[in-house]
Structures are given as C-alpha cells and as structure tokens.
C-alpha positions as CSV (number, residue, x, y, z in Angstrom):
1,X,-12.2,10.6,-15.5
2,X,-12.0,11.2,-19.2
3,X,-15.6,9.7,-19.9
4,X,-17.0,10.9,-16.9
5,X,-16.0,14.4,-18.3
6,X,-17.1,13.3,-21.6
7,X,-21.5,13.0,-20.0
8,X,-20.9,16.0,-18.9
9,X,-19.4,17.8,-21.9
10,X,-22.6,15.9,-23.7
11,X,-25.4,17.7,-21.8
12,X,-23.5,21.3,-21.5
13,X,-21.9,21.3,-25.0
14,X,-20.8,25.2,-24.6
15,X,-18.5,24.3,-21.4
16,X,-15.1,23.1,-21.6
17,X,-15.1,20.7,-19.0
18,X,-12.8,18.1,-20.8
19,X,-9.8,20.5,-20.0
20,X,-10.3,19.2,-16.2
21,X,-9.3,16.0,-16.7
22,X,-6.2,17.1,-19.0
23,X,-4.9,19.0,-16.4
24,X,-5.1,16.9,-13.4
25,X,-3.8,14.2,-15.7
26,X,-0.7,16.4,-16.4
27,X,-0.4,17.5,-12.6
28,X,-0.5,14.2,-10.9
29,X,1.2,11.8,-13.7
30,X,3.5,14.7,-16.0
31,X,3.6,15.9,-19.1
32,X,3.6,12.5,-21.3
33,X,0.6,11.3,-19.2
34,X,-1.4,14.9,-19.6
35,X,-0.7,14.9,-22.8
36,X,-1.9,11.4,-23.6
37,X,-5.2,12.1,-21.6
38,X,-5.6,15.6,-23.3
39,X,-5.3,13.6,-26.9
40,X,-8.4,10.9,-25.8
41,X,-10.0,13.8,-24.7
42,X,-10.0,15.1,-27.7
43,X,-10.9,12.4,-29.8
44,X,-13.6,11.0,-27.4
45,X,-14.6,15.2,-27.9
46,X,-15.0,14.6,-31.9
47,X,-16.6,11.5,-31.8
48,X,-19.4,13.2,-29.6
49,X,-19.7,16.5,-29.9
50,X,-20.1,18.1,-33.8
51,X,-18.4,21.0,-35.1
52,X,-14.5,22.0,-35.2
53,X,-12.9,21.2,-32.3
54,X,-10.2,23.8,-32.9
55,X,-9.9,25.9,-30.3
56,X,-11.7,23.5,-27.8
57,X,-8.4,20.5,-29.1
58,X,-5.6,22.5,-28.5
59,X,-6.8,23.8,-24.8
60,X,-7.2,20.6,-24.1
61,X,-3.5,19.3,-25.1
62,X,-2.6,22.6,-23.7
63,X,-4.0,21.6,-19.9
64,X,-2.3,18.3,-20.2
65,X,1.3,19.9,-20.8
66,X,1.0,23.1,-18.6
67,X,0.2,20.6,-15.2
68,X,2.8,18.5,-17.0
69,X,5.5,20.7,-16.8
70,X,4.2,22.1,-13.2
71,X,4.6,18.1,-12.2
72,X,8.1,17.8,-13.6
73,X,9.9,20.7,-12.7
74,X,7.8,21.9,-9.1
75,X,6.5,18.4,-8.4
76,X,5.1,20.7,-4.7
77,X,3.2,22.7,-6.1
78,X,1.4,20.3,-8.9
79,X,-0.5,18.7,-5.4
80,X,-1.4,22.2,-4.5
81,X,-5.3,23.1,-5.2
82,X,-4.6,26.6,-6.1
83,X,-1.6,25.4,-8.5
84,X,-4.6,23.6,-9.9
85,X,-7.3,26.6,-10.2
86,X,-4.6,28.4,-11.9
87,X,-3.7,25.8,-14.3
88,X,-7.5,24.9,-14.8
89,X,-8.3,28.4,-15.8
90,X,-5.8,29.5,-17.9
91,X,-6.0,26.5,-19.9
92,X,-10.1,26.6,-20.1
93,X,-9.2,30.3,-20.8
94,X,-7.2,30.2,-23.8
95,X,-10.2,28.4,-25.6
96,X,-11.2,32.2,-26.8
97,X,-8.2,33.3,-28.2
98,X,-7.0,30.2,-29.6
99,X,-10.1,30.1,-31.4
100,X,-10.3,33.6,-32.1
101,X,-6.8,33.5,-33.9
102,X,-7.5,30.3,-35.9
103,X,-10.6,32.4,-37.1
104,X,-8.9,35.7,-38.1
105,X,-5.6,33.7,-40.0
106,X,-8.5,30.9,-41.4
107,X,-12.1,32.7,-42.5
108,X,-13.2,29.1,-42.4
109,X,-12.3,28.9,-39.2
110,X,-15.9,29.2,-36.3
111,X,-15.8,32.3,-34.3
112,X,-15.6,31.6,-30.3
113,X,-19.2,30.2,-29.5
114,X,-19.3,32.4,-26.3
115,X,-18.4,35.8,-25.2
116,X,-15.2,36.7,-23.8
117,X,-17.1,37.0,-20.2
118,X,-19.0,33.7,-21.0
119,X,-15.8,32.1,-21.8
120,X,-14.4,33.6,-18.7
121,X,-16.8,32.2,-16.3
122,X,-16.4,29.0,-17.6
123,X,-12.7,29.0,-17.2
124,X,-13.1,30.1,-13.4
125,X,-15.5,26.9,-13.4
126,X,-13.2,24.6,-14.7
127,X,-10.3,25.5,-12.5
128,X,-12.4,25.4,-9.5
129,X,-12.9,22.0,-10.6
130,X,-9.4,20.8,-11.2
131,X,-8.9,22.8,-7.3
132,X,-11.4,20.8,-5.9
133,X,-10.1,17.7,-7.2
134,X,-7.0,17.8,-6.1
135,X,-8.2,18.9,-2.6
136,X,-10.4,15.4,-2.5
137,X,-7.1,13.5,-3.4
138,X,-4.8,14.9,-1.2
139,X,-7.2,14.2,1.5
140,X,-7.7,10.6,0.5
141,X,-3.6,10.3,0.3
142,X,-3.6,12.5,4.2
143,X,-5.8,10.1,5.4
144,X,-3.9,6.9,4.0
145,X,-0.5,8.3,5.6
146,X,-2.1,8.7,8.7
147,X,-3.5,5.1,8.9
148,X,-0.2,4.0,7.8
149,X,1.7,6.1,10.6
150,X,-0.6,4.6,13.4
151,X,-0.3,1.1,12.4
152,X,3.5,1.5,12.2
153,X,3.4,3.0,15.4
154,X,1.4,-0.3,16.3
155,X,3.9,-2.7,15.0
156,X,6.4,-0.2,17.2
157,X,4.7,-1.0,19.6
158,X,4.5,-4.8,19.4
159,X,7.9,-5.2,18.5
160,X,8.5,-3.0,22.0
161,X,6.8,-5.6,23.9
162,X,8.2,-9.0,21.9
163,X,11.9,-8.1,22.1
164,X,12.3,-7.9,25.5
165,X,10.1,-11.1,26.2
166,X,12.5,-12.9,23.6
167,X,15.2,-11.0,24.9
168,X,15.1,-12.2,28.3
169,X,14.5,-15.7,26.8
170,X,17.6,-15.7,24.9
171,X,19.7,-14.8,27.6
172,X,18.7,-17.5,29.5
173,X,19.4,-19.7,26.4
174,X,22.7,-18.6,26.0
175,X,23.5,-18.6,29.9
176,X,23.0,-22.1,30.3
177,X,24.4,-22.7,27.0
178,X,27.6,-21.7,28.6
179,X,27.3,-24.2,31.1
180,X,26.7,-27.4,29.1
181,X,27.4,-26.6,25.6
182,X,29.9,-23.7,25.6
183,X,30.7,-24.0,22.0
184,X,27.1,-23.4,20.7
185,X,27.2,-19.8,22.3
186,X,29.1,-17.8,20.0
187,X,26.1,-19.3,17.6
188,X,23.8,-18.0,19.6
189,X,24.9,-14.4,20.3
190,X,25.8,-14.0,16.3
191,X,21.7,-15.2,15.5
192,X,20.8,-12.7,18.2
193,X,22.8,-10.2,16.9
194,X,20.9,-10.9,13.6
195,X,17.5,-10.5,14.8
196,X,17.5,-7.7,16.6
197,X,19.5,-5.7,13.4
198,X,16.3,-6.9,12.2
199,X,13.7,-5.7,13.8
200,X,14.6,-1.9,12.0
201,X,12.4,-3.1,8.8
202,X,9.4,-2.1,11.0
203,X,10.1,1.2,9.4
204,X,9.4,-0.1,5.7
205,X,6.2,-1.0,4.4
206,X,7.4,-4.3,2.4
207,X,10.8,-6.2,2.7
208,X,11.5,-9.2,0.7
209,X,10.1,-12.6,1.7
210,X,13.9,-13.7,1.7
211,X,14.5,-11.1,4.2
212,X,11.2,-12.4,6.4
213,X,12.1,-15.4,6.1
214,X,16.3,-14.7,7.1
215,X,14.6,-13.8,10.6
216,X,12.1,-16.2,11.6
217,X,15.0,-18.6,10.9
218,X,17.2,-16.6,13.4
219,X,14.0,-16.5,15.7
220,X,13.6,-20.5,15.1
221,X,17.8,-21.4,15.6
222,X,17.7,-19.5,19.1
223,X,14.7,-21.3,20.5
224,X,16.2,-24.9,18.4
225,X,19.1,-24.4,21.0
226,X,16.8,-23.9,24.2
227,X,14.3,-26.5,22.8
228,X,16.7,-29.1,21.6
229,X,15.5,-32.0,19.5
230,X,11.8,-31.8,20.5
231,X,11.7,-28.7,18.9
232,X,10.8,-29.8,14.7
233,X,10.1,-27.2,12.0
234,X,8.8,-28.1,8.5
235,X,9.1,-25.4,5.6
236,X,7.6,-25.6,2.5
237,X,8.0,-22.4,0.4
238,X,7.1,-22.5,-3.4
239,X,7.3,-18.8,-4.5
240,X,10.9,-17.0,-5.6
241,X,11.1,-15.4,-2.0
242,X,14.0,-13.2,-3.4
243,X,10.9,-11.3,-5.9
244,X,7.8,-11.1,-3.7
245,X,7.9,-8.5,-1.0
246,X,5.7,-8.7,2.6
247,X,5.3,-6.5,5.3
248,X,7.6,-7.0,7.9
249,X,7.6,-9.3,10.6
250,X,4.5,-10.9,8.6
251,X,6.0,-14.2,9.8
252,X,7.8,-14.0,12.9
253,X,5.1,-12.7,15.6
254,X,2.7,-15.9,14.2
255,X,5.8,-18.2,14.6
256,X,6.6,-17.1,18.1
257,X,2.9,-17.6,18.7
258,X,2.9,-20.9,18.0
259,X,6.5,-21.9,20.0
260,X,5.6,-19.9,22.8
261,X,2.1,-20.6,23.4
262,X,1.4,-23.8,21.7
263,X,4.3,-26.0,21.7
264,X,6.8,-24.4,25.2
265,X,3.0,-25.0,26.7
266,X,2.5,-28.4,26.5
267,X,3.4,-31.1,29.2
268,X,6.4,-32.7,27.1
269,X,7.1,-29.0,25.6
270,X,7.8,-29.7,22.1
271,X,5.9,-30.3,18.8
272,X,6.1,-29.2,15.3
273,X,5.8,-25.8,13.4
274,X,4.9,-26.1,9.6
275,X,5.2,-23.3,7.8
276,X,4.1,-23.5,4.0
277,X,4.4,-20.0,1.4
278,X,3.0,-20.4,-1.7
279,X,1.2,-18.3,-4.7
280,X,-3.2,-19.4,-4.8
281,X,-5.6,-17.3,-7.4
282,X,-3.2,-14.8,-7.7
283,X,-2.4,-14.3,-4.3
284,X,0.2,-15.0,-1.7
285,X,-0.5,-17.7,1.0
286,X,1.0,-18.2,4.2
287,X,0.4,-20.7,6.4
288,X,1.4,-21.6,9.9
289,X,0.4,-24.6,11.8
290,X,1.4,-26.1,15.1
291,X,0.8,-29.1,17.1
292,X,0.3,-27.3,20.3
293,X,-1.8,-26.9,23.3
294,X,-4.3,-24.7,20.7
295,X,-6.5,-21.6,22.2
296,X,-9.9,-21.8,23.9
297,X,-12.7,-21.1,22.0
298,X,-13.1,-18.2,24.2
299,X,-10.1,-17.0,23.7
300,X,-10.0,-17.4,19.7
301,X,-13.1,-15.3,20.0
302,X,-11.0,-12.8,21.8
303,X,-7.9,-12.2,19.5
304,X,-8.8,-9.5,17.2
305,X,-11.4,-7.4,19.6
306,X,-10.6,-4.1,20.0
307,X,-11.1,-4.1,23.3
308,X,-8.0,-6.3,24.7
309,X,-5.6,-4.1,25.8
310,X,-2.4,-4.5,25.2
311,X,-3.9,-5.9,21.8
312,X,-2.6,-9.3,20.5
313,X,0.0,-10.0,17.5
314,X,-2.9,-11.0,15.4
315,X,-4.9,-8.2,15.5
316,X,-1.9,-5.8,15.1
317,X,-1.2,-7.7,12.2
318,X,-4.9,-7.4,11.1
319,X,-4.5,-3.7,11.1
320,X,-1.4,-3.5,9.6
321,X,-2.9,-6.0,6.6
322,X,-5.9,-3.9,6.3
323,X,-3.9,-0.6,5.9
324,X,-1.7,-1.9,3.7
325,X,-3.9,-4.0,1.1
326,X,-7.3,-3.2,2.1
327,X,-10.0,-6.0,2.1
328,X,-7.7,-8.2,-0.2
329,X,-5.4,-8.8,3.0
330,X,-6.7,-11.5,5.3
331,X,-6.3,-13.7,8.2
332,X,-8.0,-16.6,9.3
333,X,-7.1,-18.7,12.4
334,X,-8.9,-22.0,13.5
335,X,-7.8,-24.1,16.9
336,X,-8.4,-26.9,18.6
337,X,-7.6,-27.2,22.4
338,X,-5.1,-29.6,22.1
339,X,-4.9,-30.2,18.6
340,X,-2.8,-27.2,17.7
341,X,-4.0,-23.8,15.9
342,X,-3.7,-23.4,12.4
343,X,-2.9,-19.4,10.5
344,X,-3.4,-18.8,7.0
345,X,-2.5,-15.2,5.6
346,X,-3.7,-13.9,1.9
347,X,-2.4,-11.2,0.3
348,X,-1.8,-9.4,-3.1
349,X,1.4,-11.1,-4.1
350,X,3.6,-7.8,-4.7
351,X,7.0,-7.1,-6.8
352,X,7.1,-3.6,-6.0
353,X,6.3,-1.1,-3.0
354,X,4.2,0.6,-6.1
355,X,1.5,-2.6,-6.1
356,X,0.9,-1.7,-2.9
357,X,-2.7,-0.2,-2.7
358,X,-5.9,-1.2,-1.1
C-alpha cells in the first residue's frame, strides 16, 4: 500500500495521499505498526518527492499513531469506515497548520503550498479514502466469515449423518461383544465415549494432528473389535503431530470411507488401511489407501458434484479445504474397482490458527 500510495503521490505532488496508508496501517495493526508504515512513508516521500517534507512528515507519523491508538484502546471502532474518515481527515488536515507553525517559529521553514480550503478538500479526500478502504476490507473479512459459517454448518451436517451410522454400528459391536467376549466391552464403551467427546472440534477451525489422529484411532479400535483380525491398519506419520494443526475430522470421514465401503464391502470383508502423514515442498500430505472393493468410475466422477444430495464426505471436505486454505488445499482420489481407492490431501502445513489464510 505504501508504494502504491507512493505513484500516486508522484503524479499529484500537492495531495497528501501517503497519510492513507499511515492510517489504515495504525487502525488495522496499532500504533507500533502505523507508526512504522508512517516512517517508510516518509522516507520513500523524500526520496521522491523534492522540497521539505516538514509538515507533509509529521502528518504522516501522526496518521499512523492516531488509528494506532483508536486500534489499541477502541479496537470496534478502528474497523469502522467513519472511525476511518475521521482519522483520515484530521490527520491529512493538520498538514496546514503543522506547516504553518514550523514556518512562523523557523523563517526557513516553506509556507503551506495550498490554501487552507485547498488543504481542506484534500483532507476530506484522503479520509474518504482511508473510509473506503476499510469498507472493501471488512467486506472481504464478512464474506470470509460467512463461507466459513456455511462450511461449518456443512461439517455439522456430516457429522449429523456419520454419528448415528457409526453409532448404530457400535452398538451392535458392543452387543455381541457382550456375548462372546464380555471383557472387551468396557474397551469398547470408554473408545466410544472418546469419539463422540470428539466430534465438538467441529466448532474449531484447526486442532492438532495429535488430536486427529487420537480419534481416527478410537474410530479404528471400535471397528478392530467388530472386524477382528482381518481388519490391518498401517501408519506411517513423519511430522511432530503435537506442532502441526488440521482441520477437524480431516482424517476420520476418509478412514471410515475406506472401512465401510471398501474393505466391510468385500466378499471376505477385510483388507488393509495405510495411512501415511508426512511434510512435501512445504506442505502437509495425507494419504489414505485401502485394498477394497474401490468406486466405479461413474461414481468417482460423481463424488464432488454439487448436485448429489445429501453430498458426500469428500466433497464437504473439499469445501471445507477450499474455505479454509484456498487453492493451496487439495484432494485427489484415484480407484480401481477392486484394487482399492487411494486419497491424498495437501495442505499449508500450519503452527498456528494465524497461518491460516487462503
């Protein structure tokens, strides 16, 4: 934003359009942050633009600090597009009589270069300006929050229609459990018990991979017990899980996939699930692949068109992806009828919930 005002300071040398930038700086970021814009202002200002840069320097520092201290004390009202105008044009303002001062204590000192009414306009102007841009980001950050409400209310959604399925599949687990291995029950319910505490990190953007990975394990013991021994999972996990956060059940919905549909499918109902995590060009890769029944061509075609109703765990977490990292977030799936299907996920690998942006 800085050299972007800087062009336009070039061809309209009389307007203070620098003090823009200053002040958003200072309204979105604080005082420190205003500031430190205001002073590159200023020296990207004197390396351009000839003459003293009195009046025109201070103004500019001054924008940074008054948003600053709006940001820091009434962090509200710093978002606000009039908080803005008003900041925008008292700072653009106080050009004249900074520079008017400076020129009655200093003879040396330049006069204003513009009339008080000039000078005027301009600040209006430039406090329009600061206005409008905090309008456009606020709008950009409204319409992020709203794509991020309706894929959470997606994943709501899913999670709505997976637990009972799994539910009712546990139960039955655990009922004949009961029967012919009584002492694997108590087991049983406490993973349950586990998994379904669980499913409350729908509400967060990111958990921990540790924590993702705590509940596709609970998933995978439950459905060990039902499967028995033909039931084999491989994991292969090369990344600190306990420092790289996901989105929540990022894992668990592909997993299920792959037991419930490629493996409970097949004649001798059984197979293996690999599951490999590990860090490639600086990003995060997942990869699930089972020896199942695989999907039908058709069908593959199917899985992330908008027009399957209820839509399938793929495609919700397609959405979710593309909400939360943008086109650096993707999926690809690849399956063989009877060879087994085969997930990979890439995203940004992320430390903090602040990393997170498309």
């Amino acid at each position: 934003m800085v050299f972007i005002e800087e062009l336009v300071a070039l061809q309209h040398t009389p307007m203070n359009t620098r003090v823009v930038t200053s002040c958003v700086a200072g309204l979105l970021e604080g005082p420190g942050f205003g500031f430190g814009i205001g002073c590159c202002a200023v020296l990207l200002a004197k390396l351009f633009q000839a003459g003293s840069l009195a009046g025109l320097g201070i103004n500019m520092l001054l924008g940074g600090l008054l948003g600053g201290a709006i940001q820091r004390y009434q962090p509200l009202w710093a978002k606000r597009p009039l908080t803005g105008f008003v900041i925008g044009t008292l700072a653009s303002w106080a050009r004249y009589p900074i520079a008017w001062g400076l020129h009655q204590l200093v003879s040396s000192m330049p006069a204003p270069p513009l009339s008080i009414v000039v000078e005027t306009c301009t600040a209006l102007i430039n406090g329009f300006g600061v206005a409008l841009l905090l309008f456009v980001i606020a709008t950009i950050q409204y319409q992020k929050l709203q794509a991020q409400s309706a894929a959470n209310l997606e994943v709501r959604a899913l999670l709505a229609r997976m637990n009972p399925h799994f539910l009712y599949n546990a139960l039955n687990t655990i009922s004949a459990l009961s029967k012919i291995a009584p002492e694997k029950v108590p087991q049983a319910i406490e993973r349950l018990a586990f998994f379904l505490r669980s499913c409350a990190f729908w509400e967060k953007d990111l958990v921990s991979l540790y924590d993702e990975i705590q509940v596709v394990e609970a998933y995978l013991d439950i459905e060990k017990l039902r499967f028995g021994e033909r039931l084999k999972i491989s994991w292969e996990v090369t990344v600190d899980p306990k420092t790289v956060l996901v989105p929540p059940f990022l894992l668990q919905p592909i997993v299920e996939n792959a037991v419930q549909h490629g493996l409970q499918n097949k004649k001798d109902a059984g197979g293996l699930v690999s599951i490999k995590v590990f860090r490639e060009h600086q990003k995060l890769t997942i990869q699930v692949e089972d020896t199942g029944i695989g999907i039908p061509p058709i069908r593959l075609k199917q899985l992330f068109s908008s027009d399957i109703h209820p839509p399938h765990a793929l495609s919700t977490l397609q959405r979710r992806l593309e909400v939360l990292y943008g086109k650096k977030g993707q999926i690809d799936v690849r399956s063989t009828p009877n060879n087994g299907t085969y997930v990979k996920i890439c995203i940004p690998i992320a430390t903090d919930e602040s990393e997170l942006s498309p």
